[in-house]
N, C-alpha and C positions, 0 to 999 in steps of 0.2 A: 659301707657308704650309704645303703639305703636305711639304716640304723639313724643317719644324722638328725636332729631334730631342728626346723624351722619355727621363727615365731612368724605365726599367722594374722598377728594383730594391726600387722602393716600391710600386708598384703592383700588384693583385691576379691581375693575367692572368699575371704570370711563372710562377705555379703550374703553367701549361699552356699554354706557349709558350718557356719560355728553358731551355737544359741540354741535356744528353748524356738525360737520363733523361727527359725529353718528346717525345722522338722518336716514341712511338706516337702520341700528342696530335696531332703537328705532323702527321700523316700524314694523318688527320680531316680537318684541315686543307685540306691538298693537293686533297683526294677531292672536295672543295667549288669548287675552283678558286682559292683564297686565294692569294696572292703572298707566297714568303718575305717581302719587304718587308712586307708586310701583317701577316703573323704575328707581328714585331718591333715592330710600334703598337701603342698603346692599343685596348683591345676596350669599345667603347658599346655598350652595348644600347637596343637602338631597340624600348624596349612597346608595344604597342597592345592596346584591347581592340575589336579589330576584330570584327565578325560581322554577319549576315545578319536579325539579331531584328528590326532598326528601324530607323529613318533615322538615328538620333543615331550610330551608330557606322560605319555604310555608307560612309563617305567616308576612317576611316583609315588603310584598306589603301594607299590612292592618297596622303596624306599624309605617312606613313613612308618614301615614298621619296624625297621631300626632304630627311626630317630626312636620312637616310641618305648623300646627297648630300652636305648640308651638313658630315657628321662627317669623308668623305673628304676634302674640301676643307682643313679644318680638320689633316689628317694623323693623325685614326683609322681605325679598324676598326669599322664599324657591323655588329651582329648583329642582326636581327631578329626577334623572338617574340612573341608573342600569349597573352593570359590571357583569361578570360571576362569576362563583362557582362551583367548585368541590367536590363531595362530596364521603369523603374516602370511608363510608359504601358499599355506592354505586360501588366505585372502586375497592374497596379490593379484593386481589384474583386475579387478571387478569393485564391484557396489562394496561388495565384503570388506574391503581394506579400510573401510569409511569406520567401522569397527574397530579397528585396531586398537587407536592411542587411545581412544574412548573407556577401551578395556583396563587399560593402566590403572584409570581412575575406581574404575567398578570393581576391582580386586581390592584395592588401597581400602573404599569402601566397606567392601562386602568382610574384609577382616579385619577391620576397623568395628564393625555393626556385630561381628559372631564373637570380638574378644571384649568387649564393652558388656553384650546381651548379658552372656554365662561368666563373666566376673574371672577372666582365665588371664595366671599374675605372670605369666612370661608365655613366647614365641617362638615354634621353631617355624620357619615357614620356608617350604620346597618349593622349587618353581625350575620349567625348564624354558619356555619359549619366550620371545621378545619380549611384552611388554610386562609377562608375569613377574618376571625378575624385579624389575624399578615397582612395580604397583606392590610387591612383597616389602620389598625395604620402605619403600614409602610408609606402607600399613604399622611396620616397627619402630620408623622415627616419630610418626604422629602419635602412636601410643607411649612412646617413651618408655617399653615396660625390660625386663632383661631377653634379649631377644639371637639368635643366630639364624643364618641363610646358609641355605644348604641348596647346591645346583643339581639339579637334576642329571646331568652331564650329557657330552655331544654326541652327535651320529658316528658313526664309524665311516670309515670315508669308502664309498666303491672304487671297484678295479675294471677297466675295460681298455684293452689293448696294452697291456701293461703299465697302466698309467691311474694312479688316483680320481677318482673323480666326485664331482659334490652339487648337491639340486644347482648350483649356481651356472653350474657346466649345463644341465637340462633348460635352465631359461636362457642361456648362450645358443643353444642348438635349437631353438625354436625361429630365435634371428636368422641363422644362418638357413631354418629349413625354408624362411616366406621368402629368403633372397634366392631360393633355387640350388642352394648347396648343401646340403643337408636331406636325404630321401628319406622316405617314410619308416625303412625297415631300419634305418641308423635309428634313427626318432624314438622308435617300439624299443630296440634295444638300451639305448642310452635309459632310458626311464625305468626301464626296471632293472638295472644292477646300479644306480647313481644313490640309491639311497638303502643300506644291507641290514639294517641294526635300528631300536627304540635311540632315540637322543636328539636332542638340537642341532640343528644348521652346523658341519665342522669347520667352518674357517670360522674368521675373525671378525663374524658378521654382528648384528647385534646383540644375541642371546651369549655368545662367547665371551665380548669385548662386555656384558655386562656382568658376567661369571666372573669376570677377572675383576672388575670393578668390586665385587662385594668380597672379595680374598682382601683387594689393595684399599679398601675403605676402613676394613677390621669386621666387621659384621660376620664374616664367613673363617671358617678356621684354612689355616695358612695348606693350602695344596688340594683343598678338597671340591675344587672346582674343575681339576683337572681330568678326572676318570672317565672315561666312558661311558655313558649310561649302560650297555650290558656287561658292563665288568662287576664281578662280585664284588669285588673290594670295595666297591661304593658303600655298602652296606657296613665297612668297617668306620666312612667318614658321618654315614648317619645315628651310627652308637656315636661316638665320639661326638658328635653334636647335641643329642642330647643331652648327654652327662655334661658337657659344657655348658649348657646353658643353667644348669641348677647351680652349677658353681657361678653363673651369674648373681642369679637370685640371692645365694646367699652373700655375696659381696658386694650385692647392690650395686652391680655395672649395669647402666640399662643404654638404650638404644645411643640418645643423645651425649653420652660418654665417651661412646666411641666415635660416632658421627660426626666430627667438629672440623670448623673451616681449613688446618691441618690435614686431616682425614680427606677430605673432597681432592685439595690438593695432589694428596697422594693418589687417588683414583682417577684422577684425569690425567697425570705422567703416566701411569700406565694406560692408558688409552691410548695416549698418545705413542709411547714406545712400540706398540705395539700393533699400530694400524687401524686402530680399531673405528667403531661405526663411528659414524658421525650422530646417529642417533643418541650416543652419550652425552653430546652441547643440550641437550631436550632435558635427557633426565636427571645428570648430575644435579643442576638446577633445579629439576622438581623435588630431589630426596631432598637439598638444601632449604628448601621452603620449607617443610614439614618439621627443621630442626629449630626455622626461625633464623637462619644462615643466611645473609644476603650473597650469593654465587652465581651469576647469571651466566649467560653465552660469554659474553666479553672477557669477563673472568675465566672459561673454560678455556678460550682460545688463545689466552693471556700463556696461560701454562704450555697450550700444546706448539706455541709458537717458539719457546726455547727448550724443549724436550727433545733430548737425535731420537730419531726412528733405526732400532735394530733388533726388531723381533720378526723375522723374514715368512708372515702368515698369507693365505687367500683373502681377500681376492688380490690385491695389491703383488703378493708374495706367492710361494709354492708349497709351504706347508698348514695343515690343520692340524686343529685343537688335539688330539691323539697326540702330534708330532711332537709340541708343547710340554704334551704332560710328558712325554718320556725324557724330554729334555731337562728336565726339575721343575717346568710350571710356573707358576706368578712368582717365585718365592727365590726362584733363581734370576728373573728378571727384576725385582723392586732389591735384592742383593746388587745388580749392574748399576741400577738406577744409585744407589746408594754411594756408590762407587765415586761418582762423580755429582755427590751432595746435593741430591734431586730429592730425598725422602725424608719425613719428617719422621721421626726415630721414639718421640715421644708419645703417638697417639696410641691409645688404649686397644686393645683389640679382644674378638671374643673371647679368647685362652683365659683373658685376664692379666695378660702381659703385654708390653709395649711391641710395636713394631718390633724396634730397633733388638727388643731380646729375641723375638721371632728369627730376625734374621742372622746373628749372633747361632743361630742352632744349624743354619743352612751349611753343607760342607760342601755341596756340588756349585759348580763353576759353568759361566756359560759353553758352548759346545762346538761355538764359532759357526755352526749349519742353520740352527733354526732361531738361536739366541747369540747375535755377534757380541763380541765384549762392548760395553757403552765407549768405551772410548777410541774406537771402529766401527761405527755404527756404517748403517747403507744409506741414513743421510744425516745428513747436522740438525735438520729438524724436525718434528713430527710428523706423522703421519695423516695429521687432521690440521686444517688453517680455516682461521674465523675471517673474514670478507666484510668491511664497511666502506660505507661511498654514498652518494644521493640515492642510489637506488635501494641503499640497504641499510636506513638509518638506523636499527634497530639489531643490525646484522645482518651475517649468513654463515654459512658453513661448509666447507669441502673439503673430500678424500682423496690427498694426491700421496698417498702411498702406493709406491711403484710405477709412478710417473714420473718423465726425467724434468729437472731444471727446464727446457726450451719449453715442456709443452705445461708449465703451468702459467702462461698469460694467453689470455684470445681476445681479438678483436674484431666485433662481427655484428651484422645486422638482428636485428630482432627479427623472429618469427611466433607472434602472439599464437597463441592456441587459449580457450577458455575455460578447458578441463583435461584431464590426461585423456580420455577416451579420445578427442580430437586429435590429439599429440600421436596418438598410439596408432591412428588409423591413417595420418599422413606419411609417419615412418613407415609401415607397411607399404604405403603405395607410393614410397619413396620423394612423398610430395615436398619436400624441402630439398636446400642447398647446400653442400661445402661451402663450410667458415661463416654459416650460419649462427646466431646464439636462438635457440628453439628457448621458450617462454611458456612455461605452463602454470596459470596462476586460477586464483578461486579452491586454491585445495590446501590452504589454511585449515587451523584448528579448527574456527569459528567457519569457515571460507566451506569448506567441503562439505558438509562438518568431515570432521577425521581427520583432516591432517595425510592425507594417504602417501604411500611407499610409489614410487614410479620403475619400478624394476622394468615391469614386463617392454615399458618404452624406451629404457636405457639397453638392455638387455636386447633387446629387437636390434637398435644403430650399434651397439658391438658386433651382433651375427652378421648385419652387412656390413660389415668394416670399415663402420664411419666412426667407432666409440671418439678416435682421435680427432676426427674430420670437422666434428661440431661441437660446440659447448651447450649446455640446460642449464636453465633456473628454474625455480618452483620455489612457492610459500607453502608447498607442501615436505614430502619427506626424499631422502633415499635409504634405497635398503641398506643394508651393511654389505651387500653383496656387490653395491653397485660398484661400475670401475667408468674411469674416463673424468673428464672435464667437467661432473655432477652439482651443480652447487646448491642445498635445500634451504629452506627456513625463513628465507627470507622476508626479513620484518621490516615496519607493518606489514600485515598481508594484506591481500588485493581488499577482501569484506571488512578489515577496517579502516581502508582508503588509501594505503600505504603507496609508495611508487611503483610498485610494480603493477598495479591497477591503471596506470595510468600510461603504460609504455601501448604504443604504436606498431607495427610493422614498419621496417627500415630503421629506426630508433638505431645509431649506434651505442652497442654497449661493453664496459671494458671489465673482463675477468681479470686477477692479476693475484696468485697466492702468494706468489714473493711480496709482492709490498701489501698483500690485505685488502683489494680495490675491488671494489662493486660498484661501479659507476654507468650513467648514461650520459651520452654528452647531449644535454638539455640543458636550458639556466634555469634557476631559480623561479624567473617571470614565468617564461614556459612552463615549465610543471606547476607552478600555483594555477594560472591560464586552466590548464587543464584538469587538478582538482576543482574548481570551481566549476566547470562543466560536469564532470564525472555525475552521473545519475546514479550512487548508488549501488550496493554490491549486489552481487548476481541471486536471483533468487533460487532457493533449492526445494525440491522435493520433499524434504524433512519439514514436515511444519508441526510434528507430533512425535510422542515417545522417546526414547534415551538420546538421539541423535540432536533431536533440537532441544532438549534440556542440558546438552553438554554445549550445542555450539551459544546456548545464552552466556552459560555460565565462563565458560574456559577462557586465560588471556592469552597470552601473545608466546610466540615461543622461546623469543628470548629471556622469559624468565619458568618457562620448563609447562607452559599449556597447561599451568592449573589451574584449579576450578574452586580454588576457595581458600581465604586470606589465610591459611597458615599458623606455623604456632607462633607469632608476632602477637597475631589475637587474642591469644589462650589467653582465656581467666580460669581453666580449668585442667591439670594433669589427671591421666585419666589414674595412671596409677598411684598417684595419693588421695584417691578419693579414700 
């Protein structure tokens, strides 16, 4: 195999590798230990967003060196490089989280900037935590070059009192410890056995539900998002991925091949079947921009509104990503999905074969425990529902997986708050009401900046077991962890004048997933009346560096909080330069 010969005349690395006039180049080269042979292949670049923040990303220093394997085998040239990573766990709760979605874009960027610099003609790129994932695939549909995703894979789930448990159980016991139920020495303990292992957040939060997205997109080879990150065997999906991706290169499948409005499709039924974040209405949408795809929220939620939900995961559910992969993984659930003519069978995938052959090779059946058959599902409709009404012309979005029928409509007074820290500090001091709609707005894209995650405040009203008792909104985020009555995103946001800048305390307002309803009962007159007063979005602290260069730049989240027109605008493929 490493015997095959590529022409290089089309490909991006000849730039600085072939000629009399790359002789300096080729000397760089040299200085590194390279093999002329070597300098004459294809140059992959092997991403990761490796570092030291957290466990999600701690294992893909040691993963890269398989892909890196596998490309040699394969008869490339693996390069190595590293972008950063944010990781929400870590952020939650604070200034920090304002970092988050901002990060998406700076990875998208920064391997956008490292594969363009050194002229590197295909992509594997590793990622374990929330936003690394979408800013990976992102980086690979902008560049258009032959590319695969390879997940860094999840935590291992802890055991305390013979029962599973997951960081989400730790921000759950933090509610219960400020309501008085919960002591200190529970506290100490929970926290050190809730997370045992290097990997990702194990339920179905957003680093999972986006692992599973780049399996159901095609970008990632079929099952290899399922492993654990300290399972060896990982190392067997990142040979396999590199060798995959030269077998890109030479059949000239590149990013946008596989990426197509089809493909999106297929990635948001599995979202959907399967619970997952709600954070994927954000980014399906942004990988879709990148391809030049019009796929907004509407369209995400278009899908997740006639998708059954029967993948029985956390938070919603009882089982995590571990439970999944033993069960047969994506590859047994878009088999379910198939079942009953949810998948489109034609799109192209990294193998180089079509879904529909991928799944034509699956011989395992769902398991009825963690994967119900599609046509028994545990409800008729997804596990994520998109939300429009006067107050949410633009949208919203909510997680009612593993909420019953009666409790997905509320109707209740507004309680304004003008940032989460507000929010966070009157649920602690239990300063609101039952049948309450709590309002936490200015924590938009533009708004916060950051867009931020509100776990620690949802998370607080579960520990005092209100999750049920009250409903939230926010033009900000939820985590993939969150559970209850959540509903995020909602568009315009406050900072670009949107209704929810304009609601009141007492303002009645109507949640309703069954019929889709985000409404306040205001007219027309009344909220013009009052954008017209409106003085203007809240000012923030950011008046300098990456935070106020994103919130200039970034738009709305209904169409995925990017930060720059897309390839609509291309005059230029980077890989047919």
């Amino acid at each position: 195999m490493k015997n095959r010969q590529f022409d290089k005349s089309k490909l991006p690395s000849r730039h600085v590798t072939e000629g009399p006039a790359r002789a300096p180049h080729r000397s760089y080269f040299y200085a590194m230990g390279i093999s002329e042979a070597e300098i004459h292949q294809p140059w992959v670049g092997v991403a990761t967003c490796w570092n030291e923040a957290a466990p999600c990303n701690i294992a893909l220093n040691r993963q890269a060196q398989a892909v890196k394997q596998g490309v040699k085998v394969g008869g490339g040239t693996p390069r190595e490089f590293t972008t950063i990573t944010v990781t929400d766990g870590i952020a939650m709760g604070h200034e920090g989280m304002r970092s988050s979605l901002a990060s998406r874009e700076a990875i998208a960027d920064s391997v956008e900037l490292t594969m363009r610099g050194h002229c590197y003609d295909a992509l594997v790129g590793l990622a374990g935590c929330d936003k690394s994932l979408p800013g990976m695939m992102m980086a690979m549909v902008r560049l258009n070059v032959p590319s695969v995703f390879i997940y860094g894979g999840s935590i291992l789930p802890g055991r305390l009192n013979g029962q599973d448990v997951t960081v989400q159980d730790v921000f759950e016991a933090v509610g219960k410890h400020q309501a008085g139920n919960y002591s200190d020495a529970e506290l100490e303990i929970l926290e050190r056995v809730a997370c045992p292992s290097a990997g990702a957040c194990g339920g179905q939060f957003t680093a999972n539900t986006m692992a599973c997205v780049s399996e159901a997109i095609g970008l990632a080879l079929p099952n290899s998002s399922g492993a654990p990150a300290p399972y060896e065997s990982r190392d067997e999906y990142g040979l396999s991925s590199g060798v995959a991706v030269m077998n890109l290169i030479e059949k000239n499948i590149r990013a946008r091949d596989v990426v197509t409005r089809k493909a999106l499709e297929n990635a948001a039924r599995v979202v959907a079947c399967t619970g997952g974040s709600t954070n994927a209405g954000l980014h399906l949408p942004a990988i879709a921009h990148e391809a030049g795809i019009d796929f907004d929220l509407f369209d995400v939620c278009d899908i997740f509104k006639d998708t059954p939900y029967f993948v029985d995961l956390k938070p919603g559910g009882q089982f995590v990503a571990k439970d999944l992969y033993e069960a047969g993984g994506v590859p047994v659930v878009m088999k379910e999905l198939r079942k009953i003519g949810l998948i489109h069978e034609d799109c192209i995938t990294a193998t180089g074969r079509t879904m529909g052959e991928e799944l034509d090779l699956i011989t395992r059946e769902a398991d009825g425990r963690v994967i119900y058959p599609s046509a028994a599902p545990i409800t008729a409709t997804g596990g994520v529902v998109g939300l429009k009404g006067n107050l949410a012309p633009d949208g919203a979005i909510v997680k009612v997986a593993g909420m019953k029928p009666e409790e997905q409509a509320f109707t209740g007074p507004a309680r304004v708050f003008e940032c989460e820290e507000d929010a966070f500090e009157a649920v602690k001091k239990r300063d609101y009401k039952e049948g309450e709609v709590l309002v936490i707005r200015n924590e938009g894209p533009a708004g916060g900046p950051g867009m931020r995650e509100m776990l620690a405040t949802t998370a607080a009203l579960s520990g005092q077991g209100m999750g049920k008792k009250v409903a939230l909104i926010t033009d900000g985020r939820f985590s993939g962890a969150t559970r209850g009555f959540c509903v995020g995103h909602v568009g315009p946001e406050a900072a670009h004048g949107g209704p929810i800048a304009l609601l009141q305390n007492g303002d009645m307002i109507t949640l309703n997933a069954i019929t889709g309803e985000l409404s306040v009962a205001l007219s027309d007159e009344e909220l013009a009346k009052r954008k017209a007063e409106w003085k203007g979005p809240r000012k923030t602290e950011y008046a300098s560096g990456a935070l106020w260069k994103y919130a200039k730049l970034v738009g709305g989240a209904r169409k995925g909080a990017v930060t720059h027109p897309g390839a609509r605008a291309e005059t230029h493929v980077y890989m047919d330069q």
